[in-house]
N, CA and C atoms as a LAMMPS dump frame, in Angstrom:
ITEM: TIMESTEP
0
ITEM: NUMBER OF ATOMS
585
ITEM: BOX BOUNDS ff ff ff
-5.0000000000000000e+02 5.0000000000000000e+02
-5.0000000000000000e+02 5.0000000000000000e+02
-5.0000000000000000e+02 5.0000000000000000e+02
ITEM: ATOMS id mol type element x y z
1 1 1 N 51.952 -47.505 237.491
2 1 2 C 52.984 -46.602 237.053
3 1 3 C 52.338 -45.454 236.306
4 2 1 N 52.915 -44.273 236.461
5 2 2 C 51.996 -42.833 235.601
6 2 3 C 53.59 -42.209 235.676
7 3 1 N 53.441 -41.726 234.204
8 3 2 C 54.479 -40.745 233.945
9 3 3 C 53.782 -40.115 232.83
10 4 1 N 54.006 -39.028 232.774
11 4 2 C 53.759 -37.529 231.049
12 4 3 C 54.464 -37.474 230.191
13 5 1 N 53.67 -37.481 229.224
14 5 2 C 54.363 -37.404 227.898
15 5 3 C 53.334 -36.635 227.045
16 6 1 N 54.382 -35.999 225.904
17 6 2 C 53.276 -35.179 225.22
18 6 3 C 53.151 -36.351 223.813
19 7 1 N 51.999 -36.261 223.192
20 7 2 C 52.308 -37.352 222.203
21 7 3 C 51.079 -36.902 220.948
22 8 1 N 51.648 -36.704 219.753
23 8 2 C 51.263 -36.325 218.665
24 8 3 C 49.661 -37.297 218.687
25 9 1 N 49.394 -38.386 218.947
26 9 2 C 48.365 -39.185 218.233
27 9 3 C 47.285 -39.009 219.624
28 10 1 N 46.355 -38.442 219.028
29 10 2 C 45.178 -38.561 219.386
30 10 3 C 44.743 -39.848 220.831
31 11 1 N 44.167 -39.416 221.938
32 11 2 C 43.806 -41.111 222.737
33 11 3 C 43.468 -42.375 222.284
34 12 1 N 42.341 -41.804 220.449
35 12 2 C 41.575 -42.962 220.161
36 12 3 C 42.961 -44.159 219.141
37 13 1 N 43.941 -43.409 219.09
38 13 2 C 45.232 -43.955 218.746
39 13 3 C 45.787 -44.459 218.966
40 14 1 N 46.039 -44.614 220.663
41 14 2 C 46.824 -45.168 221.568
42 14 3 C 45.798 -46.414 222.264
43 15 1 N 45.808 -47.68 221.879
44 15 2 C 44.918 -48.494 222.455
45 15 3 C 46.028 -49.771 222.666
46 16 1 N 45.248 -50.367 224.027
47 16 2 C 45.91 -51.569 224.596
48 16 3 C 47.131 -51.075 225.25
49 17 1 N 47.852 -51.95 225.901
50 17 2 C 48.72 -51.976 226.798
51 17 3 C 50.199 -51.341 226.474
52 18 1 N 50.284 -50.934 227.123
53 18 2 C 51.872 -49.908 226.425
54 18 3 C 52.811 -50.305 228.125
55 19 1 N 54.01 -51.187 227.496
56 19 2 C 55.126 -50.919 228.325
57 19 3 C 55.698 -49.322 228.797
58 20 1 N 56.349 -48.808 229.469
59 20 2 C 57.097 -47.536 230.043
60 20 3 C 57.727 -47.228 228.887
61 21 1 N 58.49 -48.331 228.195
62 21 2 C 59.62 -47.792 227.25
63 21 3 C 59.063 -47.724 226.07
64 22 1 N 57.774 -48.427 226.107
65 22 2 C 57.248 -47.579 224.355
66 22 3 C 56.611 -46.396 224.759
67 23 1 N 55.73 -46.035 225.692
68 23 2 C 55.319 -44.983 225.756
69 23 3 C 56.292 -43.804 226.036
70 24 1 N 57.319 -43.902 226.075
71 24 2 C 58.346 -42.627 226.553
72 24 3 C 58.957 -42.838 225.221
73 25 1 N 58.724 -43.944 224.479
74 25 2 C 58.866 -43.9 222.421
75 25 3 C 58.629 -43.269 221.743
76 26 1 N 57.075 -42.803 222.251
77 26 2 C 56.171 -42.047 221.357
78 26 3 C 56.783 -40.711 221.2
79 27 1 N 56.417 -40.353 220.256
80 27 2 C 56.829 -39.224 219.557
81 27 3 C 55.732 -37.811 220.563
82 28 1 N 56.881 -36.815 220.291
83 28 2 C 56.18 -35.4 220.93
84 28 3 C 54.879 -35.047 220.453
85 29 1 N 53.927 -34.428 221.56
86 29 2 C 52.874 -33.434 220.677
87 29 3 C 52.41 -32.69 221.487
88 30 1 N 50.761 -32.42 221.28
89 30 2 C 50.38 -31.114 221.441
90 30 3 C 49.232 -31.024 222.892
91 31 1 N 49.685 -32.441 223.17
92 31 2 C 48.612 -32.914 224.541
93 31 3 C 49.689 -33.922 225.473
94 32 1 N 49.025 -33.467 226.685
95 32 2 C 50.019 -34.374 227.976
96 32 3 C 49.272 -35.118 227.927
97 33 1 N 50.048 -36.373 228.466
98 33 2 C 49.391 -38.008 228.682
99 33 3 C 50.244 -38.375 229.702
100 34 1 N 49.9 -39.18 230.811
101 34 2 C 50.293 -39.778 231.614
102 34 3 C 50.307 -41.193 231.179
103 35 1 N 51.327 -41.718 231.89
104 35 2 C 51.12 -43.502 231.74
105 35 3 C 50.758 -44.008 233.018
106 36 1 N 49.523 -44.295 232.98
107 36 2 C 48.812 -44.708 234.142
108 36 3 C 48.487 -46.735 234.13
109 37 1 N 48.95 -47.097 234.65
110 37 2 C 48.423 -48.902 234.688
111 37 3 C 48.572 -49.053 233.401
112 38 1 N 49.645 -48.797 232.369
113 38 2 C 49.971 -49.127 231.485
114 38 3 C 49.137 -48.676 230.22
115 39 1 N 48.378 -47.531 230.191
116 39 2 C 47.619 -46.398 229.682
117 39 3 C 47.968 -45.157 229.252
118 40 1 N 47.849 -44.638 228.365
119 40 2 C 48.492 -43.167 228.196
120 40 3 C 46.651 -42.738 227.938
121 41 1 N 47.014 -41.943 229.409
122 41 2 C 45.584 -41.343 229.687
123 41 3 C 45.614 -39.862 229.666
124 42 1 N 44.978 -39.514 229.126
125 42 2 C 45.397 -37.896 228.627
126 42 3 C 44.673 -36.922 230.496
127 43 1 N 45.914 -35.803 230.033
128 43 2 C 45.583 -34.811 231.472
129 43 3 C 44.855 -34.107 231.19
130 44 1 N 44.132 -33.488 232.622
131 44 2 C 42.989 -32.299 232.435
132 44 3 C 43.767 -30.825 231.294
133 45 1 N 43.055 -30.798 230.65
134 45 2 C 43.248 -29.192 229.936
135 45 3 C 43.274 -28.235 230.777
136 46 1 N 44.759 -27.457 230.858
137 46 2 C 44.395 -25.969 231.764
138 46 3 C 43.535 -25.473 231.34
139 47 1 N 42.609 -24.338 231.939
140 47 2 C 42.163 -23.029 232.134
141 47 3 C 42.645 -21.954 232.396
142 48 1 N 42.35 -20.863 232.188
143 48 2 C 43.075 -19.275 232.31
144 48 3 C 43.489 -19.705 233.886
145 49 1 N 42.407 -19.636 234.983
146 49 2 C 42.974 -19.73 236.329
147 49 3 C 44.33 -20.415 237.134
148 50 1 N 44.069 -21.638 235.871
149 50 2 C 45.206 -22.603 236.722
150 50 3 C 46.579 -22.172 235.713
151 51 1 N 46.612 -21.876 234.751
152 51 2 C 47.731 -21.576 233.719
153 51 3 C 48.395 -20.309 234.339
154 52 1 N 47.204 -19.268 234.831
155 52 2 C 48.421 -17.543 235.124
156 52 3 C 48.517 -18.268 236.921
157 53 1 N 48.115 -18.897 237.693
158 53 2 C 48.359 -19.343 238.841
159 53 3 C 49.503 -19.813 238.523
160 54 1 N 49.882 -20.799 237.752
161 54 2 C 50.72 -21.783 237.798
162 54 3 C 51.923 -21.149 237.195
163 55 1 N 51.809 -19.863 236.374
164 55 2 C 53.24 -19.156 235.939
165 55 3 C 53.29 -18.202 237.152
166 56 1 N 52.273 -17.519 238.107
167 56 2 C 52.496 -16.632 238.807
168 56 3 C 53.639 -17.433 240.142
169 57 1 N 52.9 -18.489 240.442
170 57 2 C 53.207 -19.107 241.547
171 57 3 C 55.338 -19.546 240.755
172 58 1 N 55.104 -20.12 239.876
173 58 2 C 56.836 -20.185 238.951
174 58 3 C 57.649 -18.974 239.395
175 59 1 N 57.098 -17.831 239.268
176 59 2 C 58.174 -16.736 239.266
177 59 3 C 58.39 -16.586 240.321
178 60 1 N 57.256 -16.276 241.241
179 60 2 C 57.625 -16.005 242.742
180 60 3 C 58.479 -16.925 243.727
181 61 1 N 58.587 -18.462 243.621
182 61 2 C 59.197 -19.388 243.959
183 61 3 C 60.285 -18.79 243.49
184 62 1 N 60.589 -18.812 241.844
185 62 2 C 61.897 -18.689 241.089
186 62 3 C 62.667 -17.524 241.812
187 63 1 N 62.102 -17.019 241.691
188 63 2 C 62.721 -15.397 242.508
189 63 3 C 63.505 -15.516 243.716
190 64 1 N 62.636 -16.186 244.747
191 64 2 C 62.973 -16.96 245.587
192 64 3 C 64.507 -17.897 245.871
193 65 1 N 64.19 -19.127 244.979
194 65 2 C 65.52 -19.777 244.985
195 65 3 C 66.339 -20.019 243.905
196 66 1 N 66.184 -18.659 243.227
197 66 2 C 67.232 -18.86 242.309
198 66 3 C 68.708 -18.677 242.677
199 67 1 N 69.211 -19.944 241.873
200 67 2 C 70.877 -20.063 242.529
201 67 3 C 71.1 -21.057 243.746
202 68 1 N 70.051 -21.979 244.306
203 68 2 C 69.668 -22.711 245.212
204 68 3 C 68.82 -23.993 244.906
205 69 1 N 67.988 -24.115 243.868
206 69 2 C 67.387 -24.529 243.247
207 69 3 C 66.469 -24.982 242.346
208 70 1 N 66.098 -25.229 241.757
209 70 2 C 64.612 -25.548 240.393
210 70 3 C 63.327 -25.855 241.051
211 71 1 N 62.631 -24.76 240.34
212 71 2 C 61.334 -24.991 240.589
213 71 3 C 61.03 -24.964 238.845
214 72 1 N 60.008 -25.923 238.178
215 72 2 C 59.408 -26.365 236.766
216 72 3 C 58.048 -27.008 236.654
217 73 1 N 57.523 -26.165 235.899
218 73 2 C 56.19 -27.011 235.626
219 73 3 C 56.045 -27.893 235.072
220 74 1 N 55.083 -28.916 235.08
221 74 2 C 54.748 -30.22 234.531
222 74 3 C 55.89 -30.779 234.03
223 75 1 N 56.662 -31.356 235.09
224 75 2 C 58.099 -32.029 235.076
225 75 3 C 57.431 -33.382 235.753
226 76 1 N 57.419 -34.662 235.6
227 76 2 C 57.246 -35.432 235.523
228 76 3 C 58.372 -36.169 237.143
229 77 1 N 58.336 -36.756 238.095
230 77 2 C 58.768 -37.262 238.895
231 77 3 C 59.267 -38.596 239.019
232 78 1 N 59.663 -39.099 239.342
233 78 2 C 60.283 -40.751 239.544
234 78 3 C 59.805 -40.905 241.009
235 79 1 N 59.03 -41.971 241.64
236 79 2 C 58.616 -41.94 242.818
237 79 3 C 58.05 -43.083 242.836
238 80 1 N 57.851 -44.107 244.236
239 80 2 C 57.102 -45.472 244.171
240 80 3 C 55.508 -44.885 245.035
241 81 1 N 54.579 -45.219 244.754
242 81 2 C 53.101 -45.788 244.927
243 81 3 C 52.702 -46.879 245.503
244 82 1 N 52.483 -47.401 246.408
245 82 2 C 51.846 -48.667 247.055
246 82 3 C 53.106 -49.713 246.292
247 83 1 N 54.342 -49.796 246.31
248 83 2 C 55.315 -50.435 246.002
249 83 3 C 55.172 -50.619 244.653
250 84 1 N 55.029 -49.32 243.649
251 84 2 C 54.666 -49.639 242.412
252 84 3 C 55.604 -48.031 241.438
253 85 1 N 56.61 -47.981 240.921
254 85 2 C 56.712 -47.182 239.829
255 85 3 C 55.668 -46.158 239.742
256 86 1 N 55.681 -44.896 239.875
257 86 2 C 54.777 -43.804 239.806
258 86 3 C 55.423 -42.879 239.477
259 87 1 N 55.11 -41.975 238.208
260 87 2 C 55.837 -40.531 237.827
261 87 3 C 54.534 -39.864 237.83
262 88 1 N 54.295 -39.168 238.766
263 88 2 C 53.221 -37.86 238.269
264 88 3 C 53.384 -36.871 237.517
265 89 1 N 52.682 -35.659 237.627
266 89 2 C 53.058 -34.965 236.424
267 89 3 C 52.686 -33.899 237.335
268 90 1 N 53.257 -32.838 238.304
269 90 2 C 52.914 -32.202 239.312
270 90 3 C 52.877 -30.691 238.037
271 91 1 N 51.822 -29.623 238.75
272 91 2 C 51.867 -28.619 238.406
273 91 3 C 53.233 -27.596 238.374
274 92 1 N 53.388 -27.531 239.232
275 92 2 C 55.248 -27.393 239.728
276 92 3 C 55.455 -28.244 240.779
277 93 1 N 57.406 -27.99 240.64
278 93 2 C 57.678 -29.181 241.504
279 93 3 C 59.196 -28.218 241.489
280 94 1 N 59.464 -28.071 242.983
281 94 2 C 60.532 -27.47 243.697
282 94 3 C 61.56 -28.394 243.84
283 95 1 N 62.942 -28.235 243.67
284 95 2 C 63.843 -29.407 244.089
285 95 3 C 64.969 -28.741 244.16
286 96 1 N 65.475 -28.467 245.438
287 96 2 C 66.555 -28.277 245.374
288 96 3 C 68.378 -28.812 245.228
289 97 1 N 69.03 -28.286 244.974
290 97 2 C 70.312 -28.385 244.327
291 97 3 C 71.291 -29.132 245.211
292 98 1 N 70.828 -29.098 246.705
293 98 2 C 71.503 -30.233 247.542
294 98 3 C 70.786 -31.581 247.023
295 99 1 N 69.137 -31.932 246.51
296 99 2 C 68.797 -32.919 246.268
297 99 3 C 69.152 -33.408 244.816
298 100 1 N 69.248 -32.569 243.739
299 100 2 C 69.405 -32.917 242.313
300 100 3 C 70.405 -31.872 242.157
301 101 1 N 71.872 -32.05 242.118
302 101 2 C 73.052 -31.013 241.875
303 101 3 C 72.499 -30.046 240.473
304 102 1 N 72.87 -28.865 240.974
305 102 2 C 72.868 -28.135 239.947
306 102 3 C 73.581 -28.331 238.485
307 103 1 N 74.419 -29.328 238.811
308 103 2 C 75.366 -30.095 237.192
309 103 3 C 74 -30.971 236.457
310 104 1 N 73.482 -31.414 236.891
311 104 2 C 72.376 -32.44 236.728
312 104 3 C 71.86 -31.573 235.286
313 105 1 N 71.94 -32.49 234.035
314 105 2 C 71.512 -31.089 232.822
315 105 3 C 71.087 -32.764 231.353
316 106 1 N 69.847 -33.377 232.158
317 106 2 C 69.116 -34.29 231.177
318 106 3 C 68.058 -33.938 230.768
319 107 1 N 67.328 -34.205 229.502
320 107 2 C 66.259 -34.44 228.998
321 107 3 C 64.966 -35.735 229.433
322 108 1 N 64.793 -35.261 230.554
323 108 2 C 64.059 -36.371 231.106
324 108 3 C 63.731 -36.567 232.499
325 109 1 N 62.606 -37.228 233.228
326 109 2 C 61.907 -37.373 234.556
327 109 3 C 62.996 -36.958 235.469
328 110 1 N 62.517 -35.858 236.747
329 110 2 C 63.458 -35.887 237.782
330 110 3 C 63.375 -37.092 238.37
331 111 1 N 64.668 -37.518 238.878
332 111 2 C 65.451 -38.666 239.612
333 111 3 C 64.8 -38.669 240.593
334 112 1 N 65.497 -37.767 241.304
335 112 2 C 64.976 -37.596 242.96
336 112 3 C 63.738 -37.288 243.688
337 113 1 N 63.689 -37.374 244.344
338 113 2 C 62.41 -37.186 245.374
339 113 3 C 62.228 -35.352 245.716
340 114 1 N 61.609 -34.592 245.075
341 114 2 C 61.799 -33.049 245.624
342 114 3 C 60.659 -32.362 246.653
343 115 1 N 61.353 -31.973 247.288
344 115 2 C 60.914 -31.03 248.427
345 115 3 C 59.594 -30.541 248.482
346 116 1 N 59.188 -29.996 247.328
347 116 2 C 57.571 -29.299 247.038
348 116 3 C 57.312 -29.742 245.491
349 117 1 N 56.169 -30.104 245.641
350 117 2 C 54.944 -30.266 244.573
351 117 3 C 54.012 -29.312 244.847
352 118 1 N 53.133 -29.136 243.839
353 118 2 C 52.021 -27.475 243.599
354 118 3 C 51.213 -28.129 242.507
355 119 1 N 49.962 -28.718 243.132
356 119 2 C 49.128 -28.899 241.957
357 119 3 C 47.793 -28.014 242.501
358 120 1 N 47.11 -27.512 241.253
359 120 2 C 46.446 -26.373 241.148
360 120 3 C 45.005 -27.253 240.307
361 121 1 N 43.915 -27.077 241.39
362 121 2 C 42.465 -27.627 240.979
363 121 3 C 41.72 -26.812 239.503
364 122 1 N 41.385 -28.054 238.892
365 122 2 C 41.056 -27.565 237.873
366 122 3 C 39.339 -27.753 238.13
367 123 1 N 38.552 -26.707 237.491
368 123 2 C 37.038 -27.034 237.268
369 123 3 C 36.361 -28.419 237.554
370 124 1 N 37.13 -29.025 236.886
371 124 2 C 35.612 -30.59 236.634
372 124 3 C 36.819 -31.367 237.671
373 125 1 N 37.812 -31.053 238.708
374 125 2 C 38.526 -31.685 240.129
375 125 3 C 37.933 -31.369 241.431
376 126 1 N 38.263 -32.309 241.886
377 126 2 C 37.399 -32.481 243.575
378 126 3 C 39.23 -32.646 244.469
379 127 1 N 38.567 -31.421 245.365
380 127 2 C 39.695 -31.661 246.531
381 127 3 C 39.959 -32.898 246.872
382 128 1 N 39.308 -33.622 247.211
383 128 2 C 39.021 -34.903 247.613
384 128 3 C 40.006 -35.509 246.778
385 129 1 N 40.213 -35.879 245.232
386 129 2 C 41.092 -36.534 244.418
387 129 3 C 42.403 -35.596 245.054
388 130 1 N 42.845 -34.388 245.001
389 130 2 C 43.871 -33.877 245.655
390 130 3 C 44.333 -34.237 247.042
391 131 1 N 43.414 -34.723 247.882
392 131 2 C 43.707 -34.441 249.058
393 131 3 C 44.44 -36.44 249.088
394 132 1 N 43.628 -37.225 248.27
395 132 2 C 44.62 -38.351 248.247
396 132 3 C 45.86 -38.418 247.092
397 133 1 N 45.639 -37.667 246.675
398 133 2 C 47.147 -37.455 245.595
399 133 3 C 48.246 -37.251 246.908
400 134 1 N 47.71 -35.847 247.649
401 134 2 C 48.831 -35.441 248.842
402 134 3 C 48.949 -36.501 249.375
403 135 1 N 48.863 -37.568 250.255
404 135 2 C 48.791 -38.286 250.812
405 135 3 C 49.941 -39.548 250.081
406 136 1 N 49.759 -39.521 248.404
407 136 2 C 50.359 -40.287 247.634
408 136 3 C 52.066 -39.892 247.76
409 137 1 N 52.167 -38.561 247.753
410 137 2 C 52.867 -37.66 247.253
411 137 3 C 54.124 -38.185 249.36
412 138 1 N 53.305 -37.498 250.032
413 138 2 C 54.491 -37.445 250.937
414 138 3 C 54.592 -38.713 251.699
415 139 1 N 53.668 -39.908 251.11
416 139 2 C 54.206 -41.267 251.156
417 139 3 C 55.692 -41.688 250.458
418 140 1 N 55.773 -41.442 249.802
419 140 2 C 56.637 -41.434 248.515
420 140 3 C 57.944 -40.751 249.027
421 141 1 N 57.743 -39.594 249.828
422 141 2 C 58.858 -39.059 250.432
423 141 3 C 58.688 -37.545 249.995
424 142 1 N 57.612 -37.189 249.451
425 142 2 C 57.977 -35.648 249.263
426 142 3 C 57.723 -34.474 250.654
427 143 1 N 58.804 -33.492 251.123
428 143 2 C 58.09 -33.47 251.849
429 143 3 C 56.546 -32.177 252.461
430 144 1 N 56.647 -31.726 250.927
431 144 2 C 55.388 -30.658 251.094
432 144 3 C 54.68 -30.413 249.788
433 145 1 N 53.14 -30.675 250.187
434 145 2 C 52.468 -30.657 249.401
435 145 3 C 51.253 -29.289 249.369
436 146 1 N 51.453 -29.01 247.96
437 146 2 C 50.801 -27.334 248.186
438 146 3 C 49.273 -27.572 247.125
439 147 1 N 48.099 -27.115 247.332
440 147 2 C 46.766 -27.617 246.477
441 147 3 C 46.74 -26.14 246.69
442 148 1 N 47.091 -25.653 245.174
443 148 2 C 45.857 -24.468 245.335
444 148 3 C 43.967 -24.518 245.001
445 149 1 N 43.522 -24.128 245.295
446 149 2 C 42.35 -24.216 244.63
447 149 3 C 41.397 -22.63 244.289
448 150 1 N 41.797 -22.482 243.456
449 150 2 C 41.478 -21.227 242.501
450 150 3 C 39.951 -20.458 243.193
451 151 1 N 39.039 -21.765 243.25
452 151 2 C 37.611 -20.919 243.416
453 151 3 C 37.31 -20.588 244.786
454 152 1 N 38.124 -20.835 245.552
455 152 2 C 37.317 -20.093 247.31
456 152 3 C 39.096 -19.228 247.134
457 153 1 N 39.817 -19.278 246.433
458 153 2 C 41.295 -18.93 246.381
459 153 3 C 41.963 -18.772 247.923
460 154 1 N 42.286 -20.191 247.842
461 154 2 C 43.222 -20.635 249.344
462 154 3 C 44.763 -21.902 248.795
463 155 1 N 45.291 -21.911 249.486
464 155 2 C 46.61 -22.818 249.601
465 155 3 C 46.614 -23.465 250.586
466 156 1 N 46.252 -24.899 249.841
467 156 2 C 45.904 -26.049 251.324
468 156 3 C 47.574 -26.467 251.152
469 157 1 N 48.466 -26.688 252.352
470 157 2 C 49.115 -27.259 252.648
471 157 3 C 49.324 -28.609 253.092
472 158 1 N 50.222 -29.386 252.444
473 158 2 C 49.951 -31.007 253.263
474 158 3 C 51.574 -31.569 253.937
475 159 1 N 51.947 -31.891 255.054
476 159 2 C 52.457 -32.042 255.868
477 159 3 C 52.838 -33.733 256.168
478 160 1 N 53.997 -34.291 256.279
479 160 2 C 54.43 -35.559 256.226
480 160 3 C 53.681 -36.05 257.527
481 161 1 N 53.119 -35.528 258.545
482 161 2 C 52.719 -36.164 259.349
483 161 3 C 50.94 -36.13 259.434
484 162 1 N 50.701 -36.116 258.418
485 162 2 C 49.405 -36.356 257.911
486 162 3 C 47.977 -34.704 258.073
487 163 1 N 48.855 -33.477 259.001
488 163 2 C 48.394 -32.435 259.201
489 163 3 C 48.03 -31.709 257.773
490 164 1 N 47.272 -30.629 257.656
491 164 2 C 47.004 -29.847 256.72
492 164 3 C 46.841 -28.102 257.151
493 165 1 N 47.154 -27.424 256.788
494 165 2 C 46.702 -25.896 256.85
495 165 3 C 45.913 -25.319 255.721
496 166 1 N 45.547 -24.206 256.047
497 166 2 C 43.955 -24.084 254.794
498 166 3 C 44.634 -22.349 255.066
499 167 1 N 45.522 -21.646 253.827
500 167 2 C 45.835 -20.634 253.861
501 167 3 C 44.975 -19.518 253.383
502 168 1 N 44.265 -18.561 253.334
503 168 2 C 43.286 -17.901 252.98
504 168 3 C 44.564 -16.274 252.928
505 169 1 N 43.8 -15.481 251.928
506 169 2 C 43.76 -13.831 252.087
507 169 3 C 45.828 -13.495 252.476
508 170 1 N 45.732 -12.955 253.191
509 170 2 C 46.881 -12.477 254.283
510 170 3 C 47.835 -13.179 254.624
511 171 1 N 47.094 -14.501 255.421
512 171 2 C 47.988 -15.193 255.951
513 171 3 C 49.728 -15.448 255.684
514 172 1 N 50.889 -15.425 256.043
515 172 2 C 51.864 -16.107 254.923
516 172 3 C 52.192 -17.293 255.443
517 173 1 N 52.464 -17.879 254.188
518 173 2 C 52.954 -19.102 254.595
519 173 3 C 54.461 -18.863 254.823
520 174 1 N 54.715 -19.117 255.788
521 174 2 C 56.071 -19.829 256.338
522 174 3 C 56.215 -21.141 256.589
523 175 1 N 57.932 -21.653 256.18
524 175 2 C 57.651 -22.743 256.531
525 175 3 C 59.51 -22.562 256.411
526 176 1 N 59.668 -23.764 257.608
527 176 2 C 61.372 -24.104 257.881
528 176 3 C 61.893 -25.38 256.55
529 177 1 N 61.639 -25.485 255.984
530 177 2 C 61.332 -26.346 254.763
531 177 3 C 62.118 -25.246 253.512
532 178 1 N 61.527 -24.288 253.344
533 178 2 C 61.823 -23.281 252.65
534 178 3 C 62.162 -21.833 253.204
535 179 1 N 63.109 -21.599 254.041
536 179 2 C 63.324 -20.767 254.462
537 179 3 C 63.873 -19.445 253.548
538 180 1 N 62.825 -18.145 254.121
539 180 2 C 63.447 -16.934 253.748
540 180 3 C 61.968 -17.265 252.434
541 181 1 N 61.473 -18.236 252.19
542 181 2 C 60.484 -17.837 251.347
543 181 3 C 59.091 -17.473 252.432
544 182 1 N 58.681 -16.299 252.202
545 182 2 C 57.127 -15.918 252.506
546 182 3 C 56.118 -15.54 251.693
547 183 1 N 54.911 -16.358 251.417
548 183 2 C 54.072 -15.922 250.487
549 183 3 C 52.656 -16.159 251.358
550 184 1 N 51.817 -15.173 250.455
551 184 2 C 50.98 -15.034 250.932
552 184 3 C 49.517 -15.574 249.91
553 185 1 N 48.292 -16.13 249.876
554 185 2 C 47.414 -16.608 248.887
555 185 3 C 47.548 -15.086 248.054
556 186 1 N 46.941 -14.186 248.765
557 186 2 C 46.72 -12.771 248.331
558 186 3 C 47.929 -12.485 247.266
559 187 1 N 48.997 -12.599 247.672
560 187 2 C 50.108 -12.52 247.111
561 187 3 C 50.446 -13.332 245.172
562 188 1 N 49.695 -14.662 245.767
563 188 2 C 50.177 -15.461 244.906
564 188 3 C 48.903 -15.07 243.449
565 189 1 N 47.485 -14.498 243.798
566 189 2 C 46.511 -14.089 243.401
567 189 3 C 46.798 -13.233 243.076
568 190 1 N 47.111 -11.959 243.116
569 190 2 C 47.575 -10.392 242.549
570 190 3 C 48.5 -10.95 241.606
571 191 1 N 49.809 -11.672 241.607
572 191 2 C 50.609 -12.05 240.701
573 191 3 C 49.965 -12.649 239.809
574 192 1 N 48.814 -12.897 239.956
575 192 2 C 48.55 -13.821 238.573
576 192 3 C 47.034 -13.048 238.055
577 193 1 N 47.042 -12.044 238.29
578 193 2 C 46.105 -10.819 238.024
579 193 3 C 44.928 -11.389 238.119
580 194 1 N 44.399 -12.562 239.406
581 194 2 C 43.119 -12.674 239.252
582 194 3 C 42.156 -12.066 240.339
583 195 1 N 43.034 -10.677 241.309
584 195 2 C 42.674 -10.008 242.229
585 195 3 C 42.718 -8.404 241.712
């Protein structure tokens, strides 16, 4: 099971086994933690790249489907894993308003299963850990998975039927999934002033 939480006390604080419901106990703070195999294992620290990516890529989505549905960063998911409780903690995560009604107005993990996840490679990450996250991800039922990766600056796409696309420069992505949205890497790079 992995779900995020921000939590005031330090890792060397948090020792031994933590049920779901104490760790979603803990009090707020100033670092994300996942609950991983019954662990509150702290997340990679953004960087400039993945932080203006990850608000650039927010607006342009937002722009997109606003009035249709939520797109939010590091929103935490409800989803099963090899028949096991799993909340990730996706960079953004798209869901639209036919899947989670727009009345829907809690403090806490999305319910449902949403449409797009967007996690964005950090420095000391290997595609490789991404490329089986995707794999985790549209097991689970999601059905599009987006990896940016900042340093060759491309948008790997991942596809329920196990396909991938490797978006570079120009290209746009289209997709019948999200219709009427077109973006382009180039696009998503200028928005986040690292072109």
């Amino acid at each position: 099971m992995c779900i995020s939480h921000y939590l005031v006390q330090p890792m060397v604080n948090i020792i031994g086994q933590l049920t779901l419901k104490e760790f979603l106990s803990l009090p707020e703070g100033d670092v994300y933690y996942e609950f991983v195999d019954g662990q509150a294992v702290p997340k990679v620290s953004p960087k400039f790249f993945h932080s203006t990516l990850q608000i650039a890529l927010g607006l342009l989505i937002r722009a997109w489907c606003k009035g249709k549905a939520r797109v939010l960063p590091e929103w935490a998911i409800l989803l099963k894993r090899q028949g096991k409780d799993w909340a990730p903690l996706p960079d953004l995560t798209y869901i639209s308003y036919e899947r989670l009604p727009k009345s829907w107005k809690r403090n806490e993990a999305c319910p449902a299963i949403p449409e797009l996840v967007i996690e964005i490679i950090s420095p000391d990450q290997t595609i490789k850990e991404f490329e089986e996250k995707a794999k985790d991800y549209l097991t689970a039922g999601v059905s599009r998975v987006w990896v940016i990766n900042p340093e060759i600056m491309s948008i790997r796409v991942f596809l329920p039927d196990g396909s991938n696309q490797v978006y570079t420069d120009n290209i746009p992505i289209v997709d019948t999934l999200l219709p009427g949205l077109e973006l382009t890497t180039r696009q998503v790079f200028e928005e986040a002033e690292l072109l």
